[in-house]
C-alpha positions in Angstrom: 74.8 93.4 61.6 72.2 91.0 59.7 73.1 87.6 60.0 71.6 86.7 56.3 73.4 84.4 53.7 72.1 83.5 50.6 71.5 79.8 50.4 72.3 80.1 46.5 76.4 80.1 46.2 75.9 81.7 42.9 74.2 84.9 44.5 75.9 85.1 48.2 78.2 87.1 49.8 80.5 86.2 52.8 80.4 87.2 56.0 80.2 91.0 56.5 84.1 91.7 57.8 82.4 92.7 60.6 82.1 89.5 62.5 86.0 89.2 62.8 86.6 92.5 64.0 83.9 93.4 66.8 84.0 92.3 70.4 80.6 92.2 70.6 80.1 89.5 67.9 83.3 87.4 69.3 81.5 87.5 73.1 77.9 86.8 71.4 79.8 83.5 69.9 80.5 82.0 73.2 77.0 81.7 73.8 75.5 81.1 70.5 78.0 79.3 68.9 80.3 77.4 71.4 78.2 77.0 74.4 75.4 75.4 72.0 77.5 73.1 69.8 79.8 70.2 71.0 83.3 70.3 72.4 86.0 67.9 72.3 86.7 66.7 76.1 89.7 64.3 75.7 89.3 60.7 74.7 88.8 57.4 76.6 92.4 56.1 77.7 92.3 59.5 80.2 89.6 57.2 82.2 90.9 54.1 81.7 89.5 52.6 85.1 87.3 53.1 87.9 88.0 55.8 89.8 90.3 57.9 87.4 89.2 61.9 87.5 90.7 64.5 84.6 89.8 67.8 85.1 89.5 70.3 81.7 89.4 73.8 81.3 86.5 73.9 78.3 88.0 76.0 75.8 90.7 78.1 78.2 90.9 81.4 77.9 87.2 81.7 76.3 84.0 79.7 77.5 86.9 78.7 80.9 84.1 76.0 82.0 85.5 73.9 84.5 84.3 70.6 84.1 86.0 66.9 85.2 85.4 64.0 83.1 85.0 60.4 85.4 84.8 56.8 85.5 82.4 55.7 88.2 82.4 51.8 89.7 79.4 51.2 86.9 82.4 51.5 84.3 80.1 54.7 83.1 82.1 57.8 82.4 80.4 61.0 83.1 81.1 64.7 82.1 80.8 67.3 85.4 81.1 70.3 86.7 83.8 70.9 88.6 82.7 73.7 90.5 81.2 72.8 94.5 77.8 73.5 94.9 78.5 75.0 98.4 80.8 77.9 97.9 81.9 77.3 94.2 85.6 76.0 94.9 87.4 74.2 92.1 87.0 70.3 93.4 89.2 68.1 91.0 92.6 69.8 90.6 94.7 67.5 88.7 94.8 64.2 86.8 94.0 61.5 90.1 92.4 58.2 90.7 89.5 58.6 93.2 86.7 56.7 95.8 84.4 59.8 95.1 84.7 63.9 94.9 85.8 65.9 97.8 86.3 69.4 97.8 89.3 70.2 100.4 87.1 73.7 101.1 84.5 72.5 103.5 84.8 68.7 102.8 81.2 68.6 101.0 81.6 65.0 99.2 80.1 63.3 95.9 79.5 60.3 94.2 81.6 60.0 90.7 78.4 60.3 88.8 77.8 63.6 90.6 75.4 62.8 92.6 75.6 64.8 96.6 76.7 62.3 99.0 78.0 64.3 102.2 78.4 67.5 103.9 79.8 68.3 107.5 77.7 70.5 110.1 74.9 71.0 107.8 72.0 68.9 109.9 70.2 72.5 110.6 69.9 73.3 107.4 66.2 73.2 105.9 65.5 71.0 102.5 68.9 69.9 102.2 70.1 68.5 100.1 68.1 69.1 97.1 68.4 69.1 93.3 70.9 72.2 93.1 73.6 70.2 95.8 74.5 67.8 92.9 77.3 68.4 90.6 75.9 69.2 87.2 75.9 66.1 85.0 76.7 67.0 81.1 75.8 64.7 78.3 78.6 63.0 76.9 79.0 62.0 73.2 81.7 59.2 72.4 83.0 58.9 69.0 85.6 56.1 68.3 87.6 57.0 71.7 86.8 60.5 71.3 84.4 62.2 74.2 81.9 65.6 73.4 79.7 67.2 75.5 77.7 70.5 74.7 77.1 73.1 77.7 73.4 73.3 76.6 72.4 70.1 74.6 70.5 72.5 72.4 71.4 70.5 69.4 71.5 66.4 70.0 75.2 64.7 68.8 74.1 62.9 66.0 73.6 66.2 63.7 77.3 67.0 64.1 78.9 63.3 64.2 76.6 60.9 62.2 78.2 61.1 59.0 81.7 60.8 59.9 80.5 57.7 62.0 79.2 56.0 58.9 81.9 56.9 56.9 85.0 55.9 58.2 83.6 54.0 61.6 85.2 50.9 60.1 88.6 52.1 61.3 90.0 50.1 64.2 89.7 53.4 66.4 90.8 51.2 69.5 94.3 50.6 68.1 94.4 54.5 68.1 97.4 55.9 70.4 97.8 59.5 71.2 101.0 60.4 70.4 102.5 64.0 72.3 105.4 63.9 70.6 104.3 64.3 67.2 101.2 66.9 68.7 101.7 70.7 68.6 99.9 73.6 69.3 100.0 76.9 67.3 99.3 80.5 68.1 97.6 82.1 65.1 97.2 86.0 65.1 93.7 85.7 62.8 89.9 85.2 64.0 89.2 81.8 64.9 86.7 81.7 61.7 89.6 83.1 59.6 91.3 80.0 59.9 88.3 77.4 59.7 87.3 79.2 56.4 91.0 78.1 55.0 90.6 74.9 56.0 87.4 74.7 54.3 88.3 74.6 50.8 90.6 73.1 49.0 91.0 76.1 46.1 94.4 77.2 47.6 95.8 74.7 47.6 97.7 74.9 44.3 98.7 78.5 45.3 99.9 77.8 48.8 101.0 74.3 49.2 103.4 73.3 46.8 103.9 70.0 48.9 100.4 68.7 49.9 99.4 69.7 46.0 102.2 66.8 44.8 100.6 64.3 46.2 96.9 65.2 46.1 94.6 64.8 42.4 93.2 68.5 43.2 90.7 68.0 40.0 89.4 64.9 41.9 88.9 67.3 45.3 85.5 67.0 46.5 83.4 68.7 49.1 80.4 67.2 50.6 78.2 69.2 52.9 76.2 67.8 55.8 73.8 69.4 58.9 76.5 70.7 61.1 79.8 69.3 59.4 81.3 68.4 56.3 83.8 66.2 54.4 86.5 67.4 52.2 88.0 64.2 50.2 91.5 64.1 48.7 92.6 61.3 46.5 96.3 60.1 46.2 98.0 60.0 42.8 98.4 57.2 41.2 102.0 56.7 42.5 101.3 57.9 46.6 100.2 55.9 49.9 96.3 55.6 50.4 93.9 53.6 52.6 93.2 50.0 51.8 89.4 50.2 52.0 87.3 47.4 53.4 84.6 46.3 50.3 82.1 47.8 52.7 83.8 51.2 52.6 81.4 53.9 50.9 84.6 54.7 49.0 85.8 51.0 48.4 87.7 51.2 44.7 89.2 55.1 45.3 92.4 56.3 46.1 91.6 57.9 49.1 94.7 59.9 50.5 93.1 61.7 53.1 89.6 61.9 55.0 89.2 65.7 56.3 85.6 66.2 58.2 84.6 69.1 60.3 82.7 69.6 62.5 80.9 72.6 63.2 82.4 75.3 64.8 85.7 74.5 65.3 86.9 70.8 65.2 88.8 68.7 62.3 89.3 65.4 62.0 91.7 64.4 59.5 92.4 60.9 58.9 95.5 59.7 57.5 96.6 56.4 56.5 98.8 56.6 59.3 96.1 57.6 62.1 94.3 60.9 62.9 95.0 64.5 63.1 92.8 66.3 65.6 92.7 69.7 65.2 90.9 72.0 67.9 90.6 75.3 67.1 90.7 77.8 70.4 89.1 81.3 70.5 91.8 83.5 72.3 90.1 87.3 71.2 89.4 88.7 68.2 92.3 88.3 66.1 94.1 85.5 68.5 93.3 81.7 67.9 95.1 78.4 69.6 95.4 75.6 67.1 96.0 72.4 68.7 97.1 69.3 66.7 96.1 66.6 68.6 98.2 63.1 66.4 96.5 59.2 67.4 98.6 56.8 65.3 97.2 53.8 63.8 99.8 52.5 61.5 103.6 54.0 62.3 105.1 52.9 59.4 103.2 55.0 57.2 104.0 57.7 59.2 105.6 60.6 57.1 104.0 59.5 53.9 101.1 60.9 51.8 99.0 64.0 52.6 100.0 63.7 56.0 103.6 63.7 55.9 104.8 67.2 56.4 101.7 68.3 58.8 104.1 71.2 60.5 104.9 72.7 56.9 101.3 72.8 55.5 100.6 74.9 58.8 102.5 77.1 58.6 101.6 78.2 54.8 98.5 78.2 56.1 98.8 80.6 59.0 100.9 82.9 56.7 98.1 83.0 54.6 95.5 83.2 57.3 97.2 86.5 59.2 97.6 88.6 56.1 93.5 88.3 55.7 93.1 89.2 59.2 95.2 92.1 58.1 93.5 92.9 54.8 89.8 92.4 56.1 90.5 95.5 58.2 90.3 98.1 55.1 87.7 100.4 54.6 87.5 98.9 51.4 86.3 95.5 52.3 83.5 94.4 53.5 82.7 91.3 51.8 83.8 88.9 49.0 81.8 86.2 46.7 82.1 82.2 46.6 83.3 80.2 44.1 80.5 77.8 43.2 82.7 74.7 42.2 85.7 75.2 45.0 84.2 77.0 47.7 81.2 75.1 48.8 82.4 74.3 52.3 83.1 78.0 53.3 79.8 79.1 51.9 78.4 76.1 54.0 80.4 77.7 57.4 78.9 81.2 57.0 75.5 79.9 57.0 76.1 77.9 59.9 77.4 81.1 61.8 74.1 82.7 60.3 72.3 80.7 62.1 73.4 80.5 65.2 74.3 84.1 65.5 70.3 84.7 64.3 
């Protein structure tokens, strides 16, 4: 398959069909794509003090990197493997509050930053310990109270997040509280990209969402693309909740309903008057995909409102959708399909993303 997408919109096709249906291209992704862009990690409240240890499965049932996220007595939070450098046993097993790292194996011991600090009957061994007896230390990217890290730091954060930083960094992200009762996570039978290509435009939405399209000015819908991400803007109608912007908002003067940025490959971060809806999107195989709605409210009494009232019922006429393509792009008939040039900038933006990373 040749990775090749025209950089005109007017000229390109999509994705050869392909990409969703091989097993060779969905393993290739790990690497290329996931391994070498940055993941979501969990946010700051899940290390609130020294000593507090969570351990996370990086994208389960895919990459399945077991890494531990830490607070050590510096206040610094670090990003780590989880896996011993002595015989590879799983170290950190559940959410705990700890002196250091101690795998119950063999008993070898480390600092919270990583670093090797013991191991018992081990005095005959020759140049020990060196380098390869720490834990491997991953970068970690904060956003708001959000933590990243990348598996190979083959792209720095700032190509991925800057944007979104200037854009709405004004928001009081502290006052931000997870909320499990209003998360949820879906199973989708569709390629992962299947569904990130829906959420990339916002030219279905008169078909498909009767609700969302009442309270959104679709002829005001914009798309604006960046490096590695992009921002889709929906404005309220004159008559629907919006965000009071500051004066030193970008926007300041618009009725802006909803902020929805992603993030390359599979991260969306929609912002609500309310709070934000995290959305991470898990490979599971080729036509399988995890959705997890991850809600942080800012302001409960706007809950329910808006763009973001009914988040469970825009779903779900988006996975409807979503499957029956995975169904249809299975024909012998189809192989690829064209861009609109006004509405379908972001997906045409995606597919040369995947381009290049799969190249």
């Amino acid at each position: 398959m040749k990775f090749e997408i025209d950089p005109d919109i007017a000229k390109a096709k999509t994705l050869n069909t392909d990409f969703y249906l091989k097993e060779q291209y969905f393993q290739e992704s790990k690497e290329k794509i996931f391994a070498s862009s940055w993941q979501f990690i969990g946010d700051t409240d899940q290390v609130k003090e020294i000593g507090w240890t969570t351990p996370i499965n990086l994208l389960e049932d895919y990459l399945n990197e077991p890494l531990v996220i830490t607070k050590d007595k510096n206040h610094a939070i670090h990003c780590l493997s989880n896996v011993c450098t002595h015989r590879g046993n799983i170290i950190v097993e559940r959410d705990c509050k700890l002196h250091d790292l101690r795998c119950k194996y063999h008993g070898r011991r480390f600092n919270l930053d990583g670093s090797f600090l013991s191991m018992p009957e081990f005095k005959e061994v020759e140049n020990f310990p060196s380098e390869a007896d720490h834990l491997k230390q991953l970068k970690v990217h904060q956003f708001g109270k959000w933590l990243f890290t990348s598996l190979n730091n083959r792209h720095t954060p700032d190509v991925f997040f800057n944007e979104m930083q200037q854009r709405v960094g004004w928001m009081p992200f502290e006052k931000f509280q997870f909320r499990p009762d209003l998360s949820k996570d879906y199973m989708v039978d569709a390629n992962w990209a299947l569904y990130c290509e829906n959420y990339l435009e916002g030219f279905h939405i008169p078909f498909i969402h009767a609700g969302l399209n009442s309270v959104i000015d679709y002829g005001n819908y914009t798309t604006e693309l960046f490096k590695y991400s992009n921002l889709q803007l929906g404005l309220a109608k004159d008559e629907d909740i919006c965000f009071d912007l500051p004066p030193t908002s970008a926007d300041y003067g618009k009725k802006v309903a909803g902020y929805y940025f992603w993030v390359f490959p599979n991260m969306m971060f929609n912002f609500y008057p309310w709070g934000l809806s995290l959305n991470i999107i898990r490979p599971l195989s080729i036509d399988r995909t995890k959705v997890s709605f991850l809600s942080y409210v800012w302001d409960e009494s706007k809950l329910r409102q808006g763009a973001g009232a009914n988040l469970d019922e825009v779903e779900m006429e988006d996975e409807d959708v979503v499957q029956q393509v995975q169904k249809g792009i299975r024909s012998r008939f189809y192989q690829h399909g064209r861009y609109s040039v006004k509405r379908e900038q972001g997906t045409h933006h995606f597919h040369r993303i995947i381009a290049e990373f799969m190249r």
